[in-house]
Every structure is written in C-alpha cells, then in structure tokens.
C-alpha positions as semicolon CSV with decimal commas, in nm:
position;residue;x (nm);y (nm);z (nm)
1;X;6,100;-2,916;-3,245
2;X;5,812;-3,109;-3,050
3;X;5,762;-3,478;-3,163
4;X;5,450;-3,617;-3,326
5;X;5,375;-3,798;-3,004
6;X;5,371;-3,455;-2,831
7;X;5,106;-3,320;-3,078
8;X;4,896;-3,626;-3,031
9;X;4,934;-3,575;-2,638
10;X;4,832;-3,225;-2,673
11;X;4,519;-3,263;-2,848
12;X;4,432;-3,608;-2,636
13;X;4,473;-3,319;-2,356
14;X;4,256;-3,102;-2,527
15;X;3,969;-3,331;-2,594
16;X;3,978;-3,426;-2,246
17;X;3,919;-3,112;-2,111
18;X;3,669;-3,025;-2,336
19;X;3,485;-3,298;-2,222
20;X;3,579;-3,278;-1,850
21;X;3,374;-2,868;-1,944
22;X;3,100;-3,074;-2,117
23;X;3,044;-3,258;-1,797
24;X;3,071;-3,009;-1,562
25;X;2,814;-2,843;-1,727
26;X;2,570;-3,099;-1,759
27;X;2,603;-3,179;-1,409
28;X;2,559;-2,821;-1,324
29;X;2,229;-2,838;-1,508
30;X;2,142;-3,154;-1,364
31;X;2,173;-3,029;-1,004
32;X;1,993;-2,707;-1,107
33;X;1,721;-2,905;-1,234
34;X;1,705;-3,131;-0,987
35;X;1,748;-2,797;-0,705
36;X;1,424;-2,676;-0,898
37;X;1,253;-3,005;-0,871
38;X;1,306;-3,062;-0,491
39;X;1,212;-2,684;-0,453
40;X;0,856;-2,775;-0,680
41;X;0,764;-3,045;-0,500
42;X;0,897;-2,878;-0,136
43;X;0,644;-2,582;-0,209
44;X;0,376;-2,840;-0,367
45;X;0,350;-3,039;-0,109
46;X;0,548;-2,964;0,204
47;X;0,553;-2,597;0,276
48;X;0,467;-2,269;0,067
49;X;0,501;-1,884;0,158
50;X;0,220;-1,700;0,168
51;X;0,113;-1,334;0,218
52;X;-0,138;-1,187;0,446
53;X;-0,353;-0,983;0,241
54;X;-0,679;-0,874;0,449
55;X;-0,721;-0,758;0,790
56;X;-0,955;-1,040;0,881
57;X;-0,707;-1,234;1,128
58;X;-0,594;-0,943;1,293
59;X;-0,415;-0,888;1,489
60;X;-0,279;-1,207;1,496
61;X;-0,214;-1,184;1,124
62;X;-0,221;-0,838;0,962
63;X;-0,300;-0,754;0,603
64;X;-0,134;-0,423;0,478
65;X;-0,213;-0,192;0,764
66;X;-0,068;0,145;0,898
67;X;0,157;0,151;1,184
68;X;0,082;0,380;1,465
69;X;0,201;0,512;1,800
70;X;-0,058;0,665;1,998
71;X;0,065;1,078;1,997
72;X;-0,059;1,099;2,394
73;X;0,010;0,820;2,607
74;X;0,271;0,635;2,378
75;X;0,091;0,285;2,267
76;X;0,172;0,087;1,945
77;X;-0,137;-0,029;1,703
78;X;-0,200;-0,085;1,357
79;X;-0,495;0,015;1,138
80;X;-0,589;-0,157;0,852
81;X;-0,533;-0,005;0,467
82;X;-0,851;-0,072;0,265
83;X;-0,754;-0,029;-0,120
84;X;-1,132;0,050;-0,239
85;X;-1,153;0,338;0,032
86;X;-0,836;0,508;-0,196
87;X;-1,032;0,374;-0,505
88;X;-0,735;0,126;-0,573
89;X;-0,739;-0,193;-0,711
90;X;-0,777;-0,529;-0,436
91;X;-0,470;-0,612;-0,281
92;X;-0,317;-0,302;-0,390
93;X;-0,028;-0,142;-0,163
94;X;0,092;0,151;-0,231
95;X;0,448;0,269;-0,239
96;X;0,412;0,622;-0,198
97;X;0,221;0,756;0,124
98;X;-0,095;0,793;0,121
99;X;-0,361;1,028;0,326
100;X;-0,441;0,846;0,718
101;X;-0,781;0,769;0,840
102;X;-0,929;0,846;1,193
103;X;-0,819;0,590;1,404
104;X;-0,876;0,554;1,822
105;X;-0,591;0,407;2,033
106;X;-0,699;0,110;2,182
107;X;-0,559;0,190;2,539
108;X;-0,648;0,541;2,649
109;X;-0,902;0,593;2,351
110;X;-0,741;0,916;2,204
111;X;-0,904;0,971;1,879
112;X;-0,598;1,074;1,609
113;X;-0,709;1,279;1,358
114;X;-0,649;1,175;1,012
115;X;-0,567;1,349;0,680
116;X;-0,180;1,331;0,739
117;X;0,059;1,104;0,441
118;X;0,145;0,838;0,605
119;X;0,352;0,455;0,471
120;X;0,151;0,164;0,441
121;X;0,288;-0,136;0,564
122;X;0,280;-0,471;0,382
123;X;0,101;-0,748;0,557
124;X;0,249;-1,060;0,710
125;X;0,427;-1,342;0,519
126;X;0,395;-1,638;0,683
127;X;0,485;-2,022;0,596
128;X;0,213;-2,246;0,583
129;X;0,255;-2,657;0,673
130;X;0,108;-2,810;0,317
131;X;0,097;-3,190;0,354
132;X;0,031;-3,220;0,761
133;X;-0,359;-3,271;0,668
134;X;-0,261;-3,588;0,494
135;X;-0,127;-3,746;0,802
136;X;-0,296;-3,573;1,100
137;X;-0,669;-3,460;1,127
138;X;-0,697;-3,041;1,127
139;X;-0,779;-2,942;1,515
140;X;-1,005;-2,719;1,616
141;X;-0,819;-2,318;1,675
142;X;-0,598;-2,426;1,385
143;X;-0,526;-2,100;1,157
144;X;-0,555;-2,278;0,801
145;X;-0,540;-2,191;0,449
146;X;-0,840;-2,311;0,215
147;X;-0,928;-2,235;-0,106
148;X;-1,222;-2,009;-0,123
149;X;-1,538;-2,244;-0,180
150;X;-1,713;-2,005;-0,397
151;X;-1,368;-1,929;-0,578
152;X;-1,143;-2,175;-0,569
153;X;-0,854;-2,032;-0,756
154;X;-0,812;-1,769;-0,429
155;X;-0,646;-1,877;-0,120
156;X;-0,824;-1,742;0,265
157;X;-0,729;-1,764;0,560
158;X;-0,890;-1,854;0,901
159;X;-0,985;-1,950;1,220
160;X;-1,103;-2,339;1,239
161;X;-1,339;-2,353;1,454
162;X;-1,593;-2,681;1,407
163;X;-1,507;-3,058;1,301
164;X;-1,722;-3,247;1,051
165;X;-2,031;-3,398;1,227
166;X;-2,022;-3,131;1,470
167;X;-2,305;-2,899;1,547
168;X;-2,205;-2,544;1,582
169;X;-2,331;-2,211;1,785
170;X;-2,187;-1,858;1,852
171;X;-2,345;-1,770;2,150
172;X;-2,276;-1,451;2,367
173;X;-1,897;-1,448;2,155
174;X;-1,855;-1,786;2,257
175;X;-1,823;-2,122;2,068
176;X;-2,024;-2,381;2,157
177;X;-1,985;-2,754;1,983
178;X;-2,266;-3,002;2,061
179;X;-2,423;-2,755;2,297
180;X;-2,069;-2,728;2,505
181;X;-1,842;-2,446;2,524
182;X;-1,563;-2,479;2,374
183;X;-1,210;-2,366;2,566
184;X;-0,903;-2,173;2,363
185;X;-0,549;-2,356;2,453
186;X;-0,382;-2,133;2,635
187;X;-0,106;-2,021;2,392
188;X;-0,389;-1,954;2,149
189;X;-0,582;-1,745;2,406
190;X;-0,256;-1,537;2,491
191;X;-0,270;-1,452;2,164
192;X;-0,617;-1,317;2,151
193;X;-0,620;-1,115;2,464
194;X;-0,680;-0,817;2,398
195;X;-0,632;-0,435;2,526
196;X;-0,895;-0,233;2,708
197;X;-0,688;-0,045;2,905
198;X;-0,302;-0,002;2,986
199;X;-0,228;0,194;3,275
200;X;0,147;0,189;3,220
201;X;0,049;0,418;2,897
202;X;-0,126;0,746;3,024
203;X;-0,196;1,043;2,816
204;X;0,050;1,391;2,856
205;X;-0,191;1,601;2,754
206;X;-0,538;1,476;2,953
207;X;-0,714;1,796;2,900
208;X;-0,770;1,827;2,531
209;X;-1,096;1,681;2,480
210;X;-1,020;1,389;2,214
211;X;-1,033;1,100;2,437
212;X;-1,356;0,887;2,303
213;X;-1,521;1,251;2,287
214;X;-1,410;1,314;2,637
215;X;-1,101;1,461;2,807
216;X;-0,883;1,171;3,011
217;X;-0,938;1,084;3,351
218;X;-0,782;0,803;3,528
219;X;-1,038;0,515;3,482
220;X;-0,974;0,375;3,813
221;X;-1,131;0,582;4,050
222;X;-1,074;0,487;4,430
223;X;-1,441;0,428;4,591
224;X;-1,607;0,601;4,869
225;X;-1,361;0,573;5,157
226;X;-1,056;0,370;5,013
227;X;-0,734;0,455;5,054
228;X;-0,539;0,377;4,758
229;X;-0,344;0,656;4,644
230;X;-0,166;0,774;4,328
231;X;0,231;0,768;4,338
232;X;0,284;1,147;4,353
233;X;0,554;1,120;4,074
234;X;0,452;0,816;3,869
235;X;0,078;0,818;3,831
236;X;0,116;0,474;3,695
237;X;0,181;0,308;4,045
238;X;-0,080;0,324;4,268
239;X;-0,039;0,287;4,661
240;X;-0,231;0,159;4,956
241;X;-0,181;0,182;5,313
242;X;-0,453;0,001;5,564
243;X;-0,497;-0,214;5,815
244;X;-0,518;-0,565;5,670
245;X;-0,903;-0,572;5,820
246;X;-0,991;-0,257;5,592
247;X;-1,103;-0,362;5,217
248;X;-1,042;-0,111;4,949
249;X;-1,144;-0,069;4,622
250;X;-1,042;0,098;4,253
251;X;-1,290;0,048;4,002
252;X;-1,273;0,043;3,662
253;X;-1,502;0,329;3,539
254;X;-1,596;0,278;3,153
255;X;-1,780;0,634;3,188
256;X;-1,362;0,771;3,164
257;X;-1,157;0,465;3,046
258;X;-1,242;0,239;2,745
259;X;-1,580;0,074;2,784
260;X;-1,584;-0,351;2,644
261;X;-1,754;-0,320;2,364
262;X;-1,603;-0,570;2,085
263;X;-1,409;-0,268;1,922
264;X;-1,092;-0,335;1,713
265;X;-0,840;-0,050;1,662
266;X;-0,745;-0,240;1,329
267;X;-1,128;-0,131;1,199
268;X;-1,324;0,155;1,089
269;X;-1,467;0,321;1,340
270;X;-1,802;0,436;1,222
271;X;-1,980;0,104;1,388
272;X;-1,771;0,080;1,724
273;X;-2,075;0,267;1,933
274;X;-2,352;-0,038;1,843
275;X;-2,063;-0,269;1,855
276;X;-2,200;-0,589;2,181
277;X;-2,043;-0,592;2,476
278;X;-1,783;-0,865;2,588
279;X;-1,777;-0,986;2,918
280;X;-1,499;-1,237;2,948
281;X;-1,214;-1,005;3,066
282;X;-0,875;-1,019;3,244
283;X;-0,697;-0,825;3,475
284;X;-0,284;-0,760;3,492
285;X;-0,092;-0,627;3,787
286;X;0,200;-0,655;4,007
287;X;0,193;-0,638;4,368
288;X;0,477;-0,515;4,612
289;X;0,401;-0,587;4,964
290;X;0,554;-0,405;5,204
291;X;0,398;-0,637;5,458
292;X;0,345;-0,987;5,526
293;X;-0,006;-0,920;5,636
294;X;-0,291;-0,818;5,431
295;X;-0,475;-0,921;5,082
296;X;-0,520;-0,849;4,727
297;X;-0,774;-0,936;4,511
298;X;-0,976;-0,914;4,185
299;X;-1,376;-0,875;4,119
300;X;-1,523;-0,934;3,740
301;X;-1,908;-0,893;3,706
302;X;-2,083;-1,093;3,451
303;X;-2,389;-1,073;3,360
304;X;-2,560;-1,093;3,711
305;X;-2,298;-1,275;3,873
306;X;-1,932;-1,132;4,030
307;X;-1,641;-1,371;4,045
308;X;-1,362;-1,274;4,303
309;X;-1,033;-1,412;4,306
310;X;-0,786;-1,263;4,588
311;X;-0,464;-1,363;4,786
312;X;-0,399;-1,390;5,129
313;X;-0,055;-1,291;5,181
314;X;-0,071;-1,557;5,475
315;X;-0,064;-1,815;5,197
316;X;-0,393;-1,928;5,025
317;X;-0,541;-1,844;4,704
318;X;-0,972;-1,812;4,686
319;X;-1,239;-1,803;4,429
320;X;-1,552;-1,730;4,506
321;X;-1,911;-1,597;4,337
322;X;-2,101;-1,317;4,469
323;X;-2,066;-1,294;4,835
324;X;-2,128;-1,635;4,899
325;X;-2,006;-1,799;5,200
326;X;-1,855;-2,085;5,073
327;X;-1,553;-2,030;4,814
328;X;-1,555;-2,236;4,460
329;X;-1,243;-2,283;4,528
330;X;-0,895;-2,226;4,746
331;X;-0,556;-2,328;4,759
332;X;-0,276;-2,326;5,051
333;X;0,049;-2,217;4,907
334;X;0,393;-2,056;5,086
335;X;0,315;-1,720;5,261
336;X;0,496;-1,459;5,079
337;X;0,744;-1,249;5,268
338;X;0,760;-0,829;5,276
339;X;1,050;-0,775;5,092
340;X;1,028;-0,375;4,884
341;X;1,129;-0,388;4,563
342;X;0,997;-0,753;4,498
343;X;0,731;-0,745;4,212
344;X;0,460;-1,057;4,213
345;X;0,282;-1,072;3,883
346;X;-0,108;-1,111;3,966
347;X;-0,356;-1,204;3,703
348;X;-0,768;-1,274;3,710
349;X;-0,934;-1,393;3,437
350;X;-1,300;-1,509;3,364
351;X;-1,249;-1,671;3,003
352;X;-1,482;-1,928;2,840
353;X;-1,597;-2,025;3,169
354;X;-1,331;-2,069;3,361
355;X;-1,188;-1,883;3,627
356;X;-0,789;-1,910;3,691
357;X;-0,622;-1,691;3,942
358;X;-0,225;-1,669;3,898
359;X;0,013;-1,534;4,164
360;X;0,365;-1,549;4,052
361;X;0,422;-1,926;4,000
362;X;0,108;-2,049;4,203
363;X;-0,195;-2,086;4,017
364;X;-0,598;-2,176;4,123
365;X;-0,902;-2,250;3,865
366;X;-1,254;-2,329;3,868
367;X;-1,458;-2,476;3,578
368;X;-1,783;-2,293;3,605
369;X;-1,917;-2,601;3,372
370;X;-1,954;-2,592;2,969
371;X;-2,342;-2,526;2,959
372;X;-2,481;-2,273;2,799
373;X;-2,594;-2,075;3,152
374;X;-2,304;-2,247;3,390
375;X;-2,196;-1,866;3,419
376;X;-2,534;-1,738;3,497
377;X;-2,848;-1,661;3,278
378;X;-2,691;-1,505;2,986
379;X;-2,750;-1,073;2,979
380;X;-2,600;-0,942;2,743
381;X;-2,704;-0,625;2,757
382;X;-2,540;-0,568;3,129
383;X;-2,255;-0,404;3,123
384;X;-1,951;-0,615;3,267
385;X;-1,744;-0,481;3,557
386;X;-1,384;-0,460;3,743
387;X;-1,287;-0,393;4,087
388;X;-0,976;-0,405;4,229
389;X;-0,964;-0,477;4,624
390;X;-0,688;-0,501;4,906
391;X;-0,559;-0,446;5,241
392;X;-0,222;-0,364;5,396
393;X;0,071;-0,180;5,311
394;X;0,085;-0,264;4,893
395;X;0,216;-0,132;4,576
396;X;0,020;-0,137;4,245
397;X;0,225;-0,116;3,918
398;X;0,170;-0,226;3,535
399;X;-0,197;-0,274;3,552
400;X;-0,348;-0,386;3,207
401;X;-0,719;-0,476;3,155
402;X;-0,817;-0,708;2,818
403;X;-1,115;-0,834;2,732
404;X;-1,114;-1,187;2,480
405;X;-1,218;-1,278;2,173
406;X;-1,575;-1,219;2,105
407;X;-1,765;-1,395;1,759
408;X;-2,027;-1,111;1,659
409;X;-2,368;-1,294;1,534
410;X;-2,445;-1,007;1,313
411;X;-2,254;-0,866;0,964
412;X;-1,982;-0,647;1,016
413;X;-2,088;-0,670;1,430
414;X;-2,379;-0,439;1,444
415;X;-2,569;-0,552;1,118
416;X;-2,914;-0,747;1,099
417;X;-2,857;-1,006;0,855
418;X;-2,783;-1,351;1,041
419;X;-2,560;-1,612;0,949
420;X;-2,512;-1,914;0,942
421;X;-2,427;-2,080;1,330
422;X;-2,539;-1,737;1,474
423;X;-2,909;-1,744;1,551
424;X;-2,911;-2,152;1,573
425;X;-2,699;-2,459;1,537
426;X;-2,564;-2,525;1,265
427;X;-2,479;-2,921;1,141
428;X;-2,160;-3,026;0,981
429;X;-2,134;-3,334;0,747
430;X;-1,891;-3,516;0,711
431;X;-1,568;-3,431;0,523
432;X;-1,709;-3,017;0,653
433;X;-1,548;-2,773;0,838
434;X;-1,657;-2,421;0,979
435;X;-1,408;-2,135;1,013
436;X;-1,396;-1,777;1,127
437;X;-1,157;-1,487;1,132
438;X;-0,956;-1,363;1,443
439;X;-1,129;-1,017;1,353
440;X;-1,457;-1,116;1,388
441;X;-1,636;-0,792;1,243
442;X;-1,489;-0,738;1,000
443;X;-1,429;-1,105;0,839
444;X;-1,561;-1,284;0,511
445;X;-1,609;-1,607;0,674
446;X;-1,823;-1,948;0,735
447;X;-2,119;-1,749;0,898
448;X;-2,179;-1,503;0,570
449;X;-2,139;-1,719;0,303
450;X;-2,461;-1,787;0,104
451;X;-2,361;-1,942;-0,208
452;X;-2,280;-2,263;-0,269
453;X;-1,960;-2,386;-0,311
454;X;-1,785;-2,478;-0,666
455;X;-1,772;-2,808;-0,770
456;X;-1,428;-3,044;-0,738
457;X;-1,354;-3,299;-0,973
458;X;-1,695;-3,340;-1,097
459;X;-1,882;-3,352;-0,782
460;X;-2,207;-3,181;-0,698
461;X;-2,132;-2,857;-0,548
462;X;-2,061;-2,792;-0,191
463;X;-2,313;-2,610;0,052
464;X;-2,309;-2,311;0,163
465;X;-2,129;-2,183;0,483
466;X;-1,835;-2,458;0,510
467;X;-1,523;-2,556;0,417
468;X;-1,476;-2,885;0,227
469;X;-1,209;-3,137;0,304
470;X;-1,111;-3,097;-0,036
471;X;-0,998;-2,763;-0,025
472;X;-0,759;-2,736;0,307
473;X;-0,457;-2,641;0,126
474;X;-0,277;-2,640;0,510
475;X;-0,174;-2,515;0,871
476;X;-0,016;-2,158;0,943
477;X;0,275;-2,237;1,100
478;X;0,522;-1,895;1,092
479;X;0,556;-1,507;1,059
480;X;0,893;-1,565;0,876
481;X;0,813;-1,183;0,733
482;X;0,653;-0,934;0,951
483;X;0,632;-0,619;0,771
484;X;0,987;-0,476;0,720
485;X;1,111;-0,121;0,805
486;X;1,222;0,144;0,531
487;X;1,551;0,207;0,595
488;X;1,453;0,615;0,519
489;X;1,111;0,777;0,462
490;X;1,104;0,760;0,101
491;X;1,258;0,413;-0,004
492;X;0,969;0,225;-0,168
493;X;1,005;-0,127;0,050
494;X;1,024;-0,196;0,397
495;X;1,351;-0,459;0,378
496;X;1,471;-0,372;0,756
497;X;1,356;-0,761;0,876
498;X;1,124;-0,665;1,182
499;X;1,278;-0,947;1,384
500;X;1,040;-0,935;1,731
501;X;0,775;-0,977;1,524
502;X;0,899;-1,321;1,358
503;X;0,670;-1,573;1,581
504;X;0,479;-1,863;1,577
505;X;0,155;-1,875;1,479
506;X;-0,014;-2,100;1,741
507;X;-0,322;-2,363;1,688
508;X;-0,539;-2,625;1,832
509;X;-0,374;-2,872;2,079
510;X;-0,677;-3,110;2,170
511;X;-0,970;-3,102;2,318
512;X;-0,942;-2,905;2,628
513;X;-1,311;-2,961;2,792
C-alpha cells in the first residue's frame, strides 16, 4: 500500500509537468510570435517577393506570357498574355489553356499562326532589396520598384534611368543626361542584347512562304566575287578559301533575314512595320583558321558612317571609320596559330558610341565621344548595315546578329503623341527620378504620364512624368521564381522550379562615361 509521502510525490510530479507543458507552450508561442515578427519586419523593411505582372520589362522580366519554340528553325521566345484581349479581368492568368495569338519568331521571322489552346505561363517572381535606398543613393540602370505616382497603393516596375537635377533626352534610342550619352554597364547591356538573327537556327521547311511574308533565304548572301561557301552538310558553317590578299564579303541582307526595326517578339504585332530603326548592333561568330595567314573582320554602317573592326591573324587588332587611312584605333597582341578544330569567339559591336572589338581574350575599343553627333549626323531614317569580311583559309560557325536597346519617342513606338524627355529635355528636381521599361513600346512609364502625382503625407502633389523619392519602395535584386513547368498538360500550376532561369537581375554600377 503506497505511503502518504508517495501520493504527495506523485502529484508534486504531476504539477510539475503540467507546468513544464505550460511552458513549453508558451515558449512555443513566443518563438512563433517572435518567427512572425522577424519575418514582418524582414519583408517590411529588408526584402519582399514580388511578382512580375506586365510585359513591360521584358524580356528581362516577363509578366504572364506564352512560351514558344519556333515550329521551323527551332528558337525559344515568349509572347506576352494580355487579359483584356480574352476579356479577363487585369492580372488575370488563366489555368486552363487558352486560344494563341499570331506571333513572329524573332530569329528567322516565321510567322506562327495562332488559334491553337495553348498554357499561359505565370510571370517572374523576383526578390526585391527594400531598405538599400536608405543607405546608398539608387544608380542609374537600376531595375526598381515604386509605387505608382498616380496610384500609390500599386507597385511598378522599371528601368531608372535619370538622377534628380538631371536633365534628360531620348534621342535616336539613346539616353542622353546633361546633353551626354549615357553608357549601359556591361552586365546590364548583355542583358539587353537582343536577337536579329541566329544563324545556328535555320528553318526546315524554307519554301513555305510564312517567313515575314516571304519564303526563307539565307540572309547572308556572299557578294559579287567572294568566295565564302556554305558547308555542304551544315548550312550553318560557312567556309572561305583565298589568298590572304583577296577580301571577301557576306552581307547581311534585311530584304531575306530580319530587318532592325525596334520589334519585340514579346508584342503584338500589328505596329512592328512603322516600328524606327535601331542602329547600334552587334555581331557573334567563331573563327577556325586553318592558317596562320589571313584576316577577319566586321563592318556596321550607321547612319552615314561604317565602322570596321578586323583581325590580323599576324597579331593586331584595328578599328577604323569609313575607308580612312588612319585607324581609330589598333592593338598588337600574340599571333594566333592554325590549329583545325580550335574555335576563337569574335564579336563587333557599335553600342552607345563605343566601338569594342573582342577576339577570344584580347579586346580593343574606341570612344567615338558622348555628343550628340560624335557618331555622325544623326539619320535615322538610313537603314543600318552588316558585312562580314576575310581572307585565308577560315571557318565561320555560330553567327548571331543583335541589335540593343532602343527608347521609342512615340506611344506604343509608332504613335504621335510625345512624351515627356522625347521631343526635348526634360529637368529633374530634386528628390525626382525618371524611369522607363526594358520593353520600350509597349511600357506605362515616365515619358506617358500626364497626371500629376498623389499627394504623400500632406504634401502638394507631385508632377507629372517622375518618380518621387518618396515612393522607391527598392532594388530588383533576383528571379528566385521563373515561371515553373506543369509536371503534365493539364495540372493547373507550373511547380517544376525552372532552375536556368533563376538569375540575377543586374543594375547600375557607376558612372561609366
């Protein structure tokens, strides 16, 4: 028979663990609520998740769009979904498929017919940098969020592009601060190249007449008495065998290929014929030489002007304008050696005013200057062009063309109406910024805005066309979510993570002029 003092034990026992439960609930609750504290103030004011839900930053950023793969030559592009043109609600995606629009791909310009029930995507989720405005002033090519001036309870999106007491003009596609062009970084322009033409992508069925109205012909057409040659089994490659005194040229002919008009693939097409032209372009190859003697070389016209940029395979790099005597610039580097099967990447680019010729890990540049006419008396109605010159024994392979960004100075590109920065300067105050979207035509941005701003705390209300310091909610910093993949046709969400697509989104890194 237990003993009194056993009882009393018992229920001392008892009490104790009751209490010990008490406790551990209470500081289960306490770390809960303190978890959902840090979490508060963590989104609040250090980072927050956000969704893309326009097409106006695309393609860096895409809102809910349609994946496609071109049906003829094999290239990957997305089209934007617009809810209203499925009479849906804003920011609507839909979970079923819905009927495809016409869309062009952006490399061999095969038209796909629409009409088909096709998945929409969702667009990008990205994490955006909340309280890195309160220590460090925004920089200009920064992708930030702001609060909508004219509704402030809706978060954009964009491009910055101007500082406060800046003066800001969209000239030719260009930006110009203080009359001065102003230069992308260079992991900001890689990200806004984009494609003309992709040679490594060619249509199997050139004949059918779909091809921007057209059947498909190889845009590079060999001139009158050049020797390069198509590869008789990869039409992708192309070959040239001369003597190393003998120039020869491919040129890019826009009358077959792509022409470089400001065009998105993302967009309707209904405006893409008046769209302007853009004339800062860049050209992608790799050589083989199967010689140590001989050249290779680049041409981009501009306006009235041609800028060359070749290689001597006896070692030096040159830039020159036109067919003056004098090059803008050269370089001596280590004379490659024949060796077949050894690929040299090549690029030539005439961005922003600057001409850089790479060559495997040598590179050459000119600065052209940051006036408005360093780069020749601006025509923008002349067509820009490509040629592609050499001599020697040499093998052509993965040849890409892109053209750059271009700012359009008229509503939805081709419009009338003018905005704001587009036919003149335009002055920021202080505490101001100016901003613009990655898709130019077809983003609600700084340049369209004619309303004024909503008040803040009591103060008068903003002006129209900027930005106020007060409403920079923060800095785009990653694609944590690029729209998933449905793991079958039918399953409503796309929760296959699409993992190459998780990136950085890059910004401003100082003043590059």
């Amino acid at each position: 028979m237990p003993s009194k003092n056993s009882e009393i034990d018992g229920q001392d026992k008892l009490k104790r663990k009751k209490k010990d439960r008490a406790k551990e609930i209470a500081d289960t609750f306490e770390w809960l609520i303190t978890a959902f504290i840090l979490a508060f103030v963590f989104r609040a004011f250090v980072m927050e998740a956000f969704r893309i839900p326009t097409g106006s930053m695309a393609d860096t950023l895409k809102g809910a769009h349609f994946r496609y793969r071109c049906p003829e030559c094999g290239y990957q592009y997305d089209y934007g979904f617009v809810p209203s043109t499925y009479h849906m609600a804003e920011d609507t995606v839909p979970l079923n498929k819905v009927p495809s629009q016409v869309t062009m791909c952006p490399s061999c310009g095969y038209r796909r017919p629409g009409g088909d029930q096709v998945n929409v995507a969702n667009g990008d989720r990205i994490l955006v940098l909340k309280c890195i405005y309160q220590f460090l002033g925004p920089k200009r090519w920064d992708v930030v969020v702001f609060k909508n001036p004219a509704e402030p309870p809706i978060n954009y999106i964009k491009r910055l592009i101007a500082l406060p007491g800046e003066q800001v003009q969209i000239i030719d596609g260009d930006i110009y601060i203080n009359g001065q062009i102003q230069r992308k970084p260079p992991k900001v322009q890689n990200e806004l190249w984009m494609t003309v033409y992709d040679n490594d992508y060619q249509p199997v069925n050139p004949s059918i007449p779909s091809y921007n109205m057209r059947h498909w012909k190889q845009p590079f057409v060999a001139a009158d008495s050049s020797l390069w040659k198509q590869d008789k089994y990869s039409p992708a490659i192309f070959h040239l065998d001369s003597p190393e005194d003998k120039i020869n040229s491919l040129v890019y002919d826009t009358s077959l290929g792509n022409d470089f008009k400001a065009v998105y693939a993302y967009n309707d097409l209904s405006r893409n014929d008046q769209m302007p032209l853009c004339s800062d372009l860049m050209m992608r190859f790799y050589v083989e030489a199967k010689h140590d003697m001989g050249s290779i070389g680049v041409s981009l016209g501009k306006y009235q002007s041609k800028f060359k940029g070749w290689i001597d395979f006896k070692g030096e790099m040159i830039i020159t304008r036109n067919d003056e005597k004098e090059p803008l610039a050269s370089k001596i580097f280590t004379p490659i050696s024949a060796s077949p099967g050894k690929l040299t990447e090549f690029k030539f680019a005439n961005v922003d005013h600057m001409l850089v010729l790479e060559f495997g890990e040598e590179k050459l540049t000119y600065d052209l200057g940051c006036n408005r006419e360093d780069a020749g008396q601006i025509k923008a109605d002349i067509a820009p062009t490509v040629e592609i010159f050499g001599s020697g024994k040499i093998t052509l392979s993965h040849m890409a063309l892109f053209r750059d960004i271009h700012y359009t100075t008229a509503r939805f590109g081709n419009g009338i109406d003018q905005g704001w920065a587009t036919d003149k300067p335009f002055l920021l105050n202080e505490d101001e910024f100016f901003v613009l979207g990655d898709n130019s035509p077809n983003s609600e941005d700084c340049r369209w805005w004619q309303s004024q701003g909503l008040s803040n705390k009591g103060l008068p209300q903003y002006r129209a066309g900027i930005v106020p310091r007060d409403y920079l909610v923060g800095k785009a910093l990653f694609v944590y979510w690029p729209s998933g993949f449905r793991p079958y046709d039918r399953f409503p969400f796309g929760i296959i993570p699409n993992v190459g697509q998780m990136r950085l989104i890059y910004g401003g890194s100082g003043d590059l002029n």
